[in-house]
N, CA, C and O atoms as a GROMACS GRO file, in nm:
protein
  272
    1UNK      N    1  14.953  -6.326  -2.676
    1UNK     CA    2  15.040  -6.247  -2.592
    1UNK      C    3  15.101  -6.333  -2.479
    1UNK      O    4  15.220  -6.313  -2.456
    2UNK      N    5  15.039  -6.421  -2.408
    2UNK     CA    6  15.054  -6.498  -2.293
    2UNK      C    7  15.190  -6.590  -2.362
    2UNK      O    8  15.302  -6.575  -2.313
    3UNK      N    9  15.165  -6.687  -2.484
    3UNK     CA   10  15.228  -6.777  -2.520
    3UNK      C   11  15.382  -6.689  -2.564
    3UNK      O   12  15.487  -6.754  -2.575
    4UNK      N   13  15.379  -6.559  -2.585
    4UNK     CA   14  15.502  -6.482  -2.646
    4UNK      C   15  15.564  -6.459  -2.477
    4UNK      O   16  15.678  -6.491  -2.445
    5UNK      N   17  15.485  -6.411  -2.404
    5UNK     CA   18  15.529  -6.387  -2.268
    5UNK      C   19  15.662  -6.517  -2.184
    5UNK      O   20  15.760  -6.501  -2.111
    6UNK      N   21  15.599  -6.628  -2.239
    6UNK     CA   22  15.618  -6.752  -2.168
    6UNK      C   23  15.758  -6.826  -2.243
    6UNK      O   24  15.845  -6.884  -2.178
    7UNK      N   25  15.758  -6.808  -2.432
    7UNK     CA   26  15.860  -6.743  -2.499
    7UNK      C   27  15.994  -6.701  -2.417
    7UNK      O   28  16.091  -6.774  -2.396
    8UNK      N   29  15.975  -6.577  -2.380
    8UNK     CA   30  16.063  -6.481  -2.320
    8UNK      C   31  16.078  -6.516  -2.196
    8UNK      O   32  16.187  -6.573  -2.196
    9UNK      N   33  16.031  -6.519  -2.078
    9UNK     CA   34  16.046  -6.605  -1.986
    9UNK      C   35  16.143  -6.700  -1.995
    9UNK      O   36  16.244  -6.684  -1.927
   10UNK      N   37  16.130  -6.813  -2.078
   10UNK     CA   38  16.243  -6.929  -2.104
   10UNK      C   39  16.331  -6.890  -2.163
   10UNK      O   40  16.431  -6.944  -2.115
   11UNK      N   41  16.352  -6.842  -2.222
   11UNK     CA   42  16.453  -6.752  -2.300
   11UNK      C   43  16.558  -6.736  -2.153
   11UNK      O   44  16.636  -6.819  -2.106
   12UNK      N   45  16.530  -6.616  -2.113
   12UNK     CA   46  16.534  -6.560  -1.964
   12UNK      C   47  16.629  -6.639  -1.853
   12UNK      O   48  16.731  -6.607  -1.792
   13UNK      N   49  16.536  -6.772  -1.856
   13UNK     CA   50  16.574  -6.866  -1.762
   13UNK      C   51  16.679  -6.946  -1.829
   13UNK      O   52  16.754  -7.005  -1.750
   14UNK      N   53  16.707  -6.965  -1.972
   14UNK     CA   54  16.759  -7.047  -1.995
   14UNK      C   55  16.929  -6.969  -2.032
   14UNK      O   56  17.038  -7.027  -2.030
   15UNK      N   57  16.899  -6.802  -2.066
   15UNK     CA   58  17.037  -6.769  -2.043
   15UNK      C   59  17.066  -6.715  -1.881
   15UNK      O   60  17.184  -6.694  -1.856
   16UNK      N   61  16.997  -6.699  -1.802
   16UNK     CA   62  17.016  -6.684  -1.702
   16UNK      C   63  17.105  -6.818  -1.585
   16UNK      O   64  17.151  -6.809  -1.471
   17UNK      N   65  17.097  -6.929  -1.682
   17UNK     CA   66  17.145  -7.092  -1.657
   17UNK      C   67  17.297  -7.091  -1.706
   17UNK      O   68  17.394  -7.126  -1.640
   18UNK      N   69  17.295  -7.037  -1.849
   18UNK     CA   70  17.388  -7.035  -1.927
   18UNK      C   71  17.498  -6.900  -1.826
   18UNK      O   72  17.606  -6.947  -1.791
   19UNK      N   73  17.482  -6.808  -1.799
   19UNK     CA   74  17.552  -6.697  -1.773
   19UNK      C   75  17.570  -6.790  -1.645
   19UNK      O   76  17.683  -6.741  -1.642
   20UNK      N   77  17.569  -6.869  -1.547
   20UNK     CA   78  17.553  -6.896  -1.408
   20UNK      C   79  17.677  -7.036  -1.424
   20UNK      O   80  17.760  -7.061  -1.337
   21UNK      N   81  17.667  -7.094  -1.525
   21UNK     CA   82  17.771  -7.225  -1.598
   21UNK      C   83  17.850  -7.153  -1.582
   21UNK      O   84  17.922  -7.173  -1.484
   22UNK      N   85  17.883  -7.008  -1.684
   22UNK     CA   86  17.978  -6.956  -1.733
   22UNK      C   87  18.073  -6.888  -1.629
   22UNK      O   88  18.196  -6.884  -1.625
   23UNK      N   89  17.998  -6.848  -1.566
   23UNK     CA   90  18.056  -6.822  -1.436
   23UNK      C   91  18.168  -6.876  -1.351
   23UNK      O   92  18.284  -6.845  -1.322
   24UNK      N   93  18.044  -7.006  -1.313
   24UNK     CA   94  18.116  -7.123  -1.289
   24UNK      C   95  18.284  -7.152  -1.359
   24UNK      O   96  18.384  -7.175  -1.291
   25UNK      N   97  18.279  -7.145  -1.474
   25UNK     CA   98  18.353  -7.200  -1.582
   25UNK      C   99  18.512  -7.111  -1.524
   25UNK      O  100  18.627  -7.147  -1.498
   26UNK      N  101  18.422  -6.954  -1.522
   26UNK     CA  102  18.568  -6.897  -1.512
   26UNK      C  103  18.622  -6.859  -1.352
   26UNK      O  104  18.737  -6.868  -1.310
   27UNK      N  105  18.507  -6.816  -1.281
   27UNK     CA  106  18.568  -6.941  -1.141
   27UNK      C  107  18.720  -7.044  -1.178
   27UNK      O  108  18.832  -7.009  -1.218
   28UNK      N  109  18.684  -7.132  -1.157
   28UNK     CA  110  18.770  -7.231  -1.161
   28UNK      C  111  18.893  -7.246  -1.237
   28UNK      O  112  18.984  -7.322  -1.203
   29UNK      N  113  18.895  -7.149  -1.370
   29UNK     CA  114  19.008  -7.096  -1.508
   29UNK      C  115  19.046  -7.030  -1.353
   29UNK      O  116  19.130  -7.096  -1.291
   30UNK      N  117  18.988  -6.900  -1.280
   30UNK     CA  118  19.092  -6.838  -1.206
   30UNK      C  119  19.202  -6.907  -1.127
   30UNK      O  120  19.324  -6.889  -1.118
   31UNK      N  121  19.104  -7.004  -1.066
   31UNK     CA  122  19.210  -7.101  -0.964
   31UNK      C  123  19.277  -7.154  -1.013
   31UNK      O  124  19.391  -7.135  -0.971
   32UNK      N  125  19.268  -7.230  -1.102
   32UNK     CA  126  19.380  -7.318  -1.176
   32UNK      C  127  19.452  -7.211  -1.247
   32UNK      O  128  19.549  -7.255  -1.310
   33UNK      N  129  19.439  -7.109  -1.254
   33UNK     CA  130  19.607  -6.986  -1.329
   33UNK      C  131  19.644  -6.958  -1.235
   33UNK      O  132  19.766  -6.949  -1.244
   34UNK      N  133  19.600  -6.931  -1.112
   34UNK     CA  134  19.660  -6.859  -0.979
   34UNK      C  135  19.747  -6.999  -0.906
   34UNK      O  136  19.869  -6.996  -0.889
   35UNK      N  137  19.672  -7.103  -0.875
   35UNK     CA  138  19.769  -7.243  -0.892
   35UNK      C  139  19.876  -7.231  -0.952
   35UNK      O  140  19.984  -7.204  -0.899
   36UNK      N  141  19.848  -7.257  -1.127
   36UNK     CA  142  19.990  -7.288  -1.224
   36UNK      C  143  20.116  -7.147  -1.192
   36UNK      O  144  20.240  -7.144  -1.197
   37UNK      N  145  20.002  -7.035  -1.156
   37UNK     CA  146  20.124  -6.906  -1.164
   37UNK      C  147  20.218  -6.936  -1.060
   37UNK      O  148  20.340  -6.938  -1.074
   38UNK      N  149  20.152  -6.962  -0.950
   38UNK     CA  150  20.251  -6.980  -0.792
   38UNK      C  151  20.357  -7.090  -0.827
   38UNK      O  152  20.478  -7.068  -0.824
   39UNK      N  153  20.270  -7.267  -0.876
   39UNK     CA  154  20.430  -7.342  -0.921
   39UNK      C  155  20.498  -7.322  -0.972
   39UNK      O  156  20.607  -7.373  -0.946
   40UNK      N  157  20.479  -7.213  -1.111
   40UNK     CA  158  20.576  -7.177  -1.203
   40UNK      C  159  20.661  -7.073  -1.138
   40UNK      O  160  20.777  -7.055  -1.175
   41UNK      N  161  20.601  -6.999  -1.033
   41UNK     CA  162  20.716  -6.903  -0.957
   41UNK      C  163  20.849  -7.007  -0.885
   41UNK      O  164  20.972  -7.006  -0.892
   42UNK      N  165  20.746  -7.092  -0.816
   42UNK     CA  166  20.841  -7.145  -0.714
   42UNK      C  167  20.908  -7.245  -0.853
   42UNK      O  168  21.019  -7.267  -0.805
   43UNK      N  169  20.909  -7.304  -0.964
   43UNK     CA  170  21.011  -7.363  -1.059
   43UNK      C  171  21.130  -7.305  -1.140
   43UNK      O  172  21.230  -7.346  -1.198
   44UNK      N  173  21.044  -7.142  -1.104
   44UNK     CA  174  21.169  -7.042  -1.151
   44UNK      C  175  21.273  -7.009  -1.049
   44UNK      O  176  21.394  -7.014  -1.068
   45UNK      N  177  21.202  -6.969  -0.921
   45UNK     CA  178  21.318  -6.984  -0.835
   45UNK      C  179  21.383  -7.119  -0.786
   45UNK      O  180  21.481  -7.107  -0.714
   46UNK      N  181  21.348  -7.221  -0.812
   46UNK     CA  182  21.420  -7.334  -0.786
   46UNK      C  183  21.528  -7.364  -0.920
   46UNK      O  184  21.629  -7.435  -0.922
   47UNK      N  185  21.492  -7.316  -0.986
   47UNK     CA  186  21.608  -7.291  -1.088
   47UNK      C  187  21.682  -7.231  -1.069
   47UNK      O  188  21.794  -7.279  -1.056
   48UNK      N  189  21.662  -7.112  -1.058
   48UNK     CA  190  21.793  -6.986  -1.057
   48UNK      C  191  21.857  -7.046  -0.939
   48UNK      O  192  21.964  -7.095  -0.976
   49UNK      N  193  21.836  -7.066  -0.798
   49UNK     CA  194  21.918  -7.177  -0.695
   49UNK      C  195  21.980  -7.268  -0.771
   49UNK      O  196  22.102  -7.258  -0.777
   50UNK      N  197  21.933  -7.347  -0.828
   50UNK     CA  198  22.039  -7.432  -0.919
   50UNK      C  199  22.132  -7.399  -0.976
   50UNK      O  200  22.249  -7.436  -0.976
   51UNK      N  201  22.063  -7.306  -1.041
   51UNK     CA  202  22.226  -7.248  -1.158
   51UNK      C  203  22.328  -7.174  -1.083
   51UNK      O  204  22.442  -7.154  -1.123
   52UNK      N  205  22.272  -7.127  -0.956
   52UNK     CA  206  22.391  -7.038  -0.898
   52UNK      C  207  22.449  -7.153  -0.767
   52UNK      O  208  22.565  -7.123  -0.737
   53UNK      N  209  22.406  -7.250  -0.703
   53UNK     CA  210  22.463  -7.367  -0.691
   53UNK      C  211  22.561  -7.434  -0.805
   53UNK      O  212  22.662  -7.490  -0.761
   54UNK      N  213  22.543  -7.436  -0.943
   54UNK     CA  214  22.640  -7.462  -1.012
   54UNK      C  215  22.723  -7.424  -1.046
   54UNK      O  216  22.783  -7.481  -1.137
   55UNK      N  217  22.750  -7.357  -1.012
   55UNK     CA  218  22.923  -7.265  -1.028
   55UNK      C  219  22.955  -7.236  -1.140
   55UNK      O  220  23.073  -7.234  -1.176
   56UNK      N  221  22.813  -7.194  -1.246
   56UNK     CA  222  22.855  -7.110  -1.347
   56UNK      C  223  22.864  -7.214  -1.477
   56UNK      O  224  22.909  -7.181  -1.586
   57UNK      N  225  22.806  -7.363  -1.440
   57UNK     CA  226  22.851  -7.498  -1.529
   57UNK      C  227  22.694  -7.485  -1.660
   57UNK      O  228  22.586  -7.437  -1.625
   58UNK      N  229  22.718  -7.530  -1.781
   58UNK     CA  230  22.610  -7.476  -1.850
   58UNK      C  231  22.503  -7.614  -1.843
   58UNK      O  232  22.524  -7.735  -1.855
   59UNK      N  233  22.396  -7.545  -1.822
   59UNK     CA  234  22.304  -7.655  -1.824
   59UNK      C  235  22.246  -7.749  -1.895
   59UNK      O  236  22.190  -7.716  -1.999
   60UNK      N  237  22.249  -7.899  -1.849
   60UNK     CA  238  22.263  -8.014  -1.910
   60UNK      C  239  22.185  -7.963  -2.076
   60UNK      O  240  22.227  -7.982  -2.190
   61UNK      N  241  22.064  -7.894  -2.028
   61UNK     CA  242  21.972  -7.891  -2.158
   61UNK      C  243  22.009  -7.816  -2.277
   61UNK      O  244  21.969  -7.817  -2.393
   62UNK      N  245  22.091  -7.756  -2.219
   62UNK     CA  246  22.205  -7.629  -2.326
   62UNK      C  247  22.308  -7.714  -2.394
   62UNK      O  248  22.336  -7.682  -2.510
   63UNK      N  249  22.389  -7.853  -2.324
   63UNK     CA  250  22.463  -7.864  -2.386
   63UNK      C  251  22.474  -7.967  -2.515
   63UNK      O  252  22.393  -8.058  -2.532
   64UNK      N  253  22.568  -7.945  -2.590
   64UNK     CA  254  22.560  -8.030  -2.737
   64UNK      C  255  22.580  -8.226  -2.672
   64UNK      O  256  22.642  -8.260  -2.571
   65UNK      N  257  22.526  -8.294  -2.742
   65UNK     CA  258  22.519  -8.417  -2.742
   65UNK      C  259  22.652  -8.470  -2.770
   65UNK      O  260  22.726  -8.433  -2.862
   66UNK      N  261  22.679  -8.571  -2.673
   66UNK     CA  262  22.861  -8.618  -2.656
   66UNK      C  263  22.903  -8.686  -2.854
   66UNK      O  264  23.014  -8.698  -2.907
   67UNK      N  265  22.785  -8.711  -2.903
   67UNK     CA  266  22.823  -8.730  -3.038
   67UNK      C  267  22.834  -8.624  -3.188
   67UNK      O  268  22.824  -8.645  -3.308
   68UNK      N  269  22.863  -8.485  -3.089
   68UNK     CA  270  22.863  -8.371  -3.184
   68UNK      C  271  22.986  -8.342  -3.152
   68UNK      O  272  23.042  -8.247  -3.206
   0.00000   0.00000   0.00000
């Protein structure tokens, strides 16, 4: 009974380690999406400023290659 006890116990401790990583893990997934979300805001609005700074001209990445 003791040796099944001791079993379970580590068991215990060892997902109790695992759930505490995992944690960890997604911690840090949050910050780094809440990071990437904010630059990708401010790259969208630094775009749309661009295009409406351009007076309506189509953008370089839109247009066909000078050998088409």
């Amino acid at each position: 009974m003791q040796e099944r006890m001791e079993r379970a116990e580590e068991q215990i401790a060892y997902l109790t380690r695992t759930v505490d990583e995992l944690s960890d893990v997604v911690a840090r997934q949050e910050a780094e999406i809440t990071r990437l979300a904010r630059r990708l805001g401010m790259l969208i609005e630094r775009e749309a400023e661009r295009e409406a700074e351009g007076g309506g001209t189509i953008p370089l990445a839109d247009q066909r290659p000078p050998h088409w």
